[in-house]
MMTF fields as JSON, N, C-alpha, C and O atoms, coordinates in Angstrom:
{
  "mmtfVersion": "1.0.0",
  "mmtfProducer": "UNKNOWN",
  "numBonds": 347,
  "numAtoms": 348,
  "numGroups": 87,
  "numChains": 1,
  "numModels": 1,
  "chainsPerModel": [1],
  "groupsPerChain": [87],
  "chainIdList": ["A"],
  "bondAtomList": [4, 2, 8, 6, 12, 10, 16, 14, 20, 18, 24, 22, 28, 26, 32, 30, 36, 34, 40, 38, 44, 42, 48, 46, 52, 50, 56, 54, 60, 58, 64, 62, 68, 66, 72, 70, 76, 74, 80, 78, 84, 82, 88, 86, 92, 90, 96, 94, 100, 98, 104, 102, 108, 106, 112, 110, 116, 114, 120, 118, 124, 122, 128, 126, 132, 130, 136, 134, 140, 138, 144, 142, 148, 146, 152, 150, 156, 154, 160, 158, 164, 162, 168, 166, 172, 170, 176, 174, 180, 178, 184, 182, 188, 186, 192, 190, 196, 194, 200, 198, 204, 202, 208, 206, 212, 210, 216, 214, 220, 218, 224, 222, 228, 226, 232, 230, 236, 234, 240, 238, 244, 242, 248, 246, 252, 250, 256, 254, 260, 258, 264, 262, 268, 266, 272, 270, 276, 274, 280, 278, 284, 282, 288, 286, 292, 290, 296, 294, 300, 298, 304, 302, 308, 306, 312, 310, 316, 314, 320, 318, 324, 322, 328, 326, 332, 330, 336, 334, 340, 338, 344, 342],
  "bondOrderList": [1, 1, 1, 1, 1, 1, 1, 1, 1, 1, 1, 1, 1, 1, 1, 1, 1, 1, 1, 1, 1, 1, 1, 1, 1, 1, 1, 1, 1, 1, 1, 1, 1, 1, 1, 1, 1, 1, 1, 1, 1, 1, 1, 1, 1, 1, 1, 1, 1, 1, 1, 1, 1, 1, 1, 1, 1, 1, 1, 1, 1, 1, 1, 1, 1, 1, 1, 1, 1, 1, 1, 1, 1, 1, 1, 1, 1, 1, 1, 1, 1, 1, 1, 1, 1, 1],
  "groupList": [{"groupName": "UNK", "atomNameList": ["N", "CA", "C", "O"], "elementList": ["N", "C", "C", "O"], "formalChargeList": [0, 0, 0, 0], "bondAtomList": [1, 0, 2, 1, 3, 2], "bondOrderList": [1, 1, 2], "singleLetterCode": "X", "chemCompType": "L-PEPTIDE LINKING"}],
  "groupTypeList": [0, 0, 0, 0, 0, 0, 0, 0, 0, 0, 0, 0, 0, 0, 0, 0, 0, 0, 0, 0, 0, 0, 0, 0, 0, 0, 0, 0, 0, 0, 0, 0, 0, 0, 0, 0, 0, 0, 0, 0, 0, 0, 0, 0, 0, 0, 0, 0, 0, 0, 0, 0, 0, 0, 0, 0, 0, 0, 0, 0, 0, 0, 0, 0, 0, 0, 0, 0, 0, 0, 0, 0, 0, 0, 0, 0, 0, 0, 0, 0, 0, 0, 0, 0, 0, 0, 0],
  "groupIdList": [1, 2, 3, 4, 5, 6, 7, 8, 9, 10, 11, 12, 13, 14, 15, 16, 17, 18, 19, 20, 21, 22, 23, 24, 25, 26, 27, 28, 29, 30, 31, 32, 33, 34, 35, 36, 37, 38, 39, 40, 41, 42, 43, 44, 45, 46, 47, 48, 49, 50, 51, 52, 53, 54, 55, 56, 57, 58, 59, 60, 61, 62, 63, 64, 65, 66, 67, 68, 69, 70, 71, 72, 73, 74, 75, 76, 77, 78, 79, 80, 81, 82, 83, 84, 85, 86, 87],
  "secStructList": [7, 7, 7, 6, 2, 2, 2, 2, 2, 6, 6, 6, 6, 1, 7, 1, 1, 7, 7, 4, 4, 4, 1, 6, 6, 7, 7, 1, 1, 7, 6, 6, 7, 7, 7, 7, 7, 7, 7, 7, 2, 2, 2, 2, 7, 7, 7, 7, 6, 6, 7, 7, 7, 7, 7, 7, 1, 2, 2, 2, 2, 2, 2, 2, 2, 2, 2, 7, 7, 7, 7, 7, 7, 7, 7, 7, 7, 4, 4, 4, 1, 1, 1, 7, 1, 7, 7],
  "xCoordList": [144.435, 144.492, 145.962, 146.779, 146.287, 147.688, 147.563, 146.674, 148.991, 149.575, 150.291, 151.407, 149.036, 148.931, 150.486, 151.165, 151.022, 151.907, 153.272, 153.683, 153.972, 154.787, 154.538, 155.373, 153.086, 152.935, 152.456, 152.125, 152.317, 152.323, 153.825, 153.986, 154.617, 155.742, 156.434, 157.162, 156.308, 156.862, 156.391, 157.125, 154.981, 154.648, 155.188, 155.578, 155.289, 155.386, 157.263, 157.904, 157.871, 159.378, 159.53, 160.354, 159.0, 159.328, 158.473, 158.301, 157.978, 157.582, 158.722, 159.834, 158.135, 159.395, 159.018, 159.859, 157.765, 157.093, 156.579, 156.087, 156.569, 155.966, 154.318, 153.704, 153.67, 152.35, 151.812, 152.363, 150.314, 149.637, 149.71, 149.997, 149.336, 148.948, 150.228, 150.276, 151.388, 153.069, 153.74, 154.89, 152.728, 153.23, 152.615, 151.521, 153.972, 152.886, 152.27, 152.399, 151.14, 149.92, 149.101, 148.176, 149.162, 148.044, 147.548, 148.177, 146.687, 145.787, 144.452, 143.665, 144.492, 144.19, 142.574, 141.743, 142.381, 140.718, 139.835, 138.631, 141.103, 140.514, 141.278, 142.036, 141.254, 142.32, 142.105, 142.747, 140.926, 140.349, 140.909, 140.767, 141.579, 142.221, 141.092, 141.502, 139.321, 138.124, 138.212, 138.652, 137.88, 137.842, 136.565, 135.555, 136.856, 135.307, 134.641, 135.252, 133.576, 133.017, 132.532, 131.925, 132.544, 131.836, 130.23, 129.632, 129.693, 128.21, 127.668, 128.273, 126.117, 125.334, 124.48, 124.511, 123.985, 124.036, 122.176, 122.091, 121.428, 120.371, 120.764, 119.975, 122.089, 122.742, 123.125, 123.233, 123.312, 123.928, 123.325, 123.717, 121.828, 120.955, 119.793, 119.179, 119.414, 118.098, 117.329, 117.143, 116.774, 115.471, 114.851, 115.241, 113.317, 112.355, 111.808, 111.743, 111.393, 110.634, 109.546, 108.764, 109.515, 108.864, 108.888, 108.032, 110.327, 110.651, 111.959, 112.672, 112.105, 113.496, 113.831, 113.016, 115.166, 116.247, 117.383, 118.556, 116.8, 117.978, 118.89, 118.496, 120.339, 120.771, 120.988, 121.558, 120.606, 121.132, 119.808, 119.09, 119.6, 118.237, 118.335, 117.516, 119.427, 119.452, 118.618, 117.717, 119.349, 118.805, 117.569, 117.194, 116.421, 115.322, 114.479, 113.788, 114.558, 113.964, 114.326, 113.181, 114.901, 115.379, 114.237, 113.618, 114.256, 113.273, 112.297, 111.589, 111.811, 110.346, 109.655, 108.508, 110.397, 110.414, 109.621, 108.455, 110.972, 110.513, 109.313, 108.53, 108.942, 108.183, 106.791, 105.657, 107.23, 105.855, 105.394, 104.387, 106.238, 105.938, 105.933, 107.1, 105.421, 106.257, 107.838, 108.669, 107.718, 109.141, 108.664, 107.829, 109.621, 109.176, 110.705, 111.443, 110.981, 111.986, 112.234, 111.739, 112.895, 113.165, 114.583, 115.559, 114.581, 115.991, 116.026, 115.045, 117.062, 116.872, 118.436, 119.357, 118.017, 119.434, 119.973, 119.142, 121.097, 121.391, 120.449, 120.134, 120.231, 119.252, 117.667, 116.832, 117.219, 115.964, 115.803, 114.768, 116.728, 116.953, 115.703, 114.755, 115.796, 114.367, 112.797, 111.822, 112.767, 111.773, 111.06, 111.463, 109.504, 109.225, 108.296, 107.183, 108.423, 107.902, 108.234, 107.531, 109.052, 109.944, 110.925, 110.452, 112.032, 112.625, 112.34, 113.248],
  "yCoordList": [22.976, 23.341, 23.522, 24.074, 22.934, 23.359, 24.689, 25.357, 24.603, 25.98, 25.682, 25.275, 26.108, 26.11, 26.779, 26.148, 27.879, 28.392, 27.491, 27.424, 26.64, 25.779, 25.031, 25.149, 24.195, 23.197, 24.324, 23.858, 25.891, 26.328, 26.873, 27.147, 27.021, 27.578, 26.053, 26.076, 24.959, 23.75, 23.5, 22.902, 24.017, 24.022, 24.584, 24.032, 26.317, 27.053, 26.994, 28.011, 25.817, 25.697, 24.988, 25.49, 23.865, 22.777, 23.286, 22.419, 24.289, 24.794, 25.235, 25.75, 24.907, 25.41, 26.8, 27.559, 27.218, 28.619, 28.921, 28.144, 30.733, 30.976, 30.813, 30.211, 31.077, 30.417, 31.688, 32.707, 31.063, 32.109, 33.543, 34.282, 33.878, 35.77, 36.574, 37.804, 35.65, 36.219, 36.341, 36.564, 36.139, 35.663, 37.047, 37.593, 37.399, 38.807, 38.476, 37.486, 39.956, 39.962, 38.986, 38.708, 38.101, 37.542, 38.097, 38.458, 37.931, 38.268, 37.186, 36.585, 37.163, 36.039, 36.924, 36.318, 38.115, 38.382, 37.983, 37.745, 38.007, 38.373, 37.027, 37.609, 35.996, 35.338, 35.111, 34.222, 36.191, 35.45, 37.117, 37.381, 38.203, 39.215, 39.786, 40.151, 40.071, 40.457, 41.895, 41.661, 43.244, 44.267, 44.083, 43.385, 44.67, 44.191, 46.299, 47.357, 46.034, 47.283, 47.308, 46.284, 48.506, 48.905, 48.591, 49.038, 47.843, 47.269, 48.621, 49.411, 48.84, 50.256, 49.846, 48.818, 50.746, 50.812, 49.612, 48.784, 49.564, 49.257, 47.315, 46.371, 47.331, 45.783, 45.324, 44.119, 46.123, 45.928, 45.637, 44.889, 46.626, 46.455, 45.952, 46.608, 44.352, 43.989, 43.422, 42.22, 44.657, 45.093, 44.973, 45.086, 44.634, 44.451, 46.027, 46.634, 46.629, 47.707, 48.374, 47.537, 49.328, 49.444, 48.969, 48.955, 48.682, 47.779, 48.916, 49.154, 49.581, 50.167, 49.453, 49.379, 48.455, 47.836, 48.747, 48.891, 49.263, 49.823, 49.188, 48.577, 49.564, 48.459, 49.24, 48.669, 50.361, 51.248, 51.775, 52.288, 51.381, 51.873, 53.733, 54.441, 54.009, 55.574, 56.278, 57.111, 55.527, 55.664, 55.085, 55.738, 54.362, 53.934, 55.016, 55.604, 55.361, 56.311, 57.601, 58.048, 58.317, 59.144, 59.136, 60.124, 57.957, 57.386, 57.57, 58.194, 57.132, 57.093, 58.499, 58.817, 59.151, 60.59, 61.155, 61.32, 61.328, 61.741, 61.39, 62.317, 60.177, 59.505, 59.034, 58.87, 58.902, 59.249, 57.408, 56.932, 56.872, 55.723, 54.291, 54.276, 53.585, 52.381, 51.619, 51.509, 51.341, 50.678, 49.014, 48.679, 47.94, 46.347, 46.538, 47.381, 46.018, 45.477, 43.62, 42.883, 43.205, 42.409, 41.676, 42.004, 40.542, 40.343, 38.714, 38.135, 38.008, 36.493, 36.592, 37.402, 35.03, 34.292, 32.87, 32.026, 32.517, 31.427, 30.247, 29.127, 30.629, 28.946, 29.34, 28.492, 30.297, 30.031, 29.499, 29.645, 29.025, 28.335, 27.237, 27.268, 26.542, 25.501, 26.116, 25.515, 27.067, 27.516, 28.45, 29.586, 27.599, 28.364, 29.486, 29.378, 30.356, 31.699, 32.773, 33.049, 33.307, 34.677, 33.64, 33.383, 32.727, 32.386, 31.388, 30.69],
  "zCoordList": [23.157, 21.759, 21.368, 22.104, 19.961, 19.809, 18.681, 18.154, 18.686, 17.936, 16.498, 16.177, 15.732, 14.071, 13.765, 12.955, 14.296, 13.424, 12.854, 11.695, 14.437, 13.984, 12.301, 11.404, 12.139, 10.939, 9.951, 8.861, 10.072, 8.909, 8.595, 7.405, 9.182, 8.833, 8.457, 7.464, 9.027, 8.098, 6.672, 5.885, 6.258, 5.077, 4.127, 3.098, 4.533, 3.7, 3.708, 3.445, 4.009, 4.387, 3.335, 2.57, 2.914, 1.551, 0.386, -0.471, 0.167, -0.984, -1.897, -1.772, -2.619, -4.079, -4.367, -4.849, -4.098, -4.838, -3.938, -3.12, -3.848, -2.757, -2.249, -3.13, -1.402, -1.058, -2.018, -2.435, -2.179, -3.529, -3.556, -4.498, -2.104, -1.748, -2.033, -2.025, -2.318, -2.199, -4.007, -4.384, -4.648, -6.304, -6.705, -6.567, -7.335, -7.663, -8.734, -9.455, -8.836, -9.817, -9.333, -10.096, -7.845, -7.921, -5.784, -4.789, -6.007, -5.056, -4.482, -5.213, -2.883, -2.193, -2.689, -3.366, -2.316, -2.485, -3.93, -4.035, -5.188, -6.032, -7.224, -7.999, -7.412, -7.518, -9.212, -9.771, -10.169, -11.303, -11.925, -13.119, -10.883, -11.175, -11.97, -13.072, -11.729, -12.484, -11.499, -10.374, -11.752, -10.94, -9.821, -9.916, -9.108, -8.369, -8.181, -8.027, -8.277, -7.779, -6.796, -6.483, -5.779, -4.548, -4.821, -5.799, -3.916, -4.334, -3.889, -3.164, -4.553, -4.318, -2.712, -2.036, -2.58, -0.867, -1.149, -0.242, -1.778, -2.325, -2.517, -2.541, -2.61, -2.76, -1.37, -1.143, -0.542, 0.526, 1.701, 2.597, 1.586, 2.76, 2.044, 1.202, 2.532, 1.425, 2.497, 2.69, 3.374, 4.28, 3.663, 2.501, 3.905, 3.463, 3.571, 4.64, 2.158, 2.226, 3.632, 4.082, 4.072, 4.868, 7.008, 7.892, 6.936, 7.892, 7.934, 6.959, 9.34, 9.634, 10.386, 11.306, 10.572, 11.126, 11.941, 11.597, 12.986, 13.544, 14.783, 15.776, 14.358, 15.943, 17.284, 18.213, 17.393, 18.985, 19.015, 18.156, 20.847, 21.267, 21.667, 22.252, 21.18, 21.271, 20.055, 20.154, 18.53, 17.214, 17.353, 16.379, 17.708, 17.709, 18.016, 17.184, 19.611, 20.12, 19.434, 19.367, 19.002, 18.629, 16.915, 16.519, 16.31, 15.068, 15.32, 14.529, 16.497, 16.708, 17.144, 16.831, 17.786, 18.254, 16.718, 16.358, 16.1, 14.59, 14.04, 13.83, 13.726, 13.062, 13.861, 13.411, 15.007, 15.812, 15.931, 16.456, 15.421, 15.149, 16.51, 16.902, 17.017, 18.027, 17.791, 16.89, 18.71, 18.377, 18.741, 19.581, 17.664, 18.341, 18.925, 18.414, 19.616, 20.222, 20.139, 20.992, 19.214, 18.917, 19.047, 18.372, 20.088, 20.747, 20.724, 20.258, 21.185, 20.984, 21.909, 22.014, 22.558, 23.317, 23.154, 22.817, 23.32, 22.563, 23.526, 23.125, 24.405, 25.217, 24.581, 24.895, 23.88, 23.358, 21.706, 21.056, 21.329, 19.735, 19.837, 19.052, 20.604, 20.711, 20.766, 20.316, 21.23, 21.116, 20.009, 19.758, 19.115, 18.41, 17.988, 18.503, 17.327, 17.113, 16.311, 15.34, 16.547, 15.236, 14.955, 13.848, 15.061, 14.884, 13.78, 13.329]
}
């Protein structure tokens, strides 16, 4: 594999203007300069009602304790992609 930095520093060498993220008032995240708001937590996690998604089998058990409820244990590996079922 080669090494990107040499042909980006030749780029950004024959520019007349600096590369975009470096111009002020402008910004690589936001480039239409629109405010953005913190999304509500309801935007963020779009679980299906009724379905707890947890990722640590400490927090599971610890859930189920509470709730009295089973746990699925639901896991996948990259050599079972061919095979079908939950996937």
């Amino acid at each position: 594999m080669f090494n990107l930095l040499p042909l980006l520093l030749l780029v950004n060498t024959t520019l007349s203007v600096p590369p975009l993220g470096l111009l002020p008032g402008v910004s690589l995240d936001d480039p239409k300069g629109t405010p953005k708001k913190a999304p509500a937590v309801a935007e963020k996690f779009q679980h299906p009602k009724g379905i707890a998604w947890i990722g640590t089998w400490d927090a599971a058990t610890a859930e189920a304790k509470r709730t009295g409820k089973a746990i699925l244990l639901l896991s996948a590996a990259p050599q079972c992609r061919g095979i079908p079922g939950i996937w």
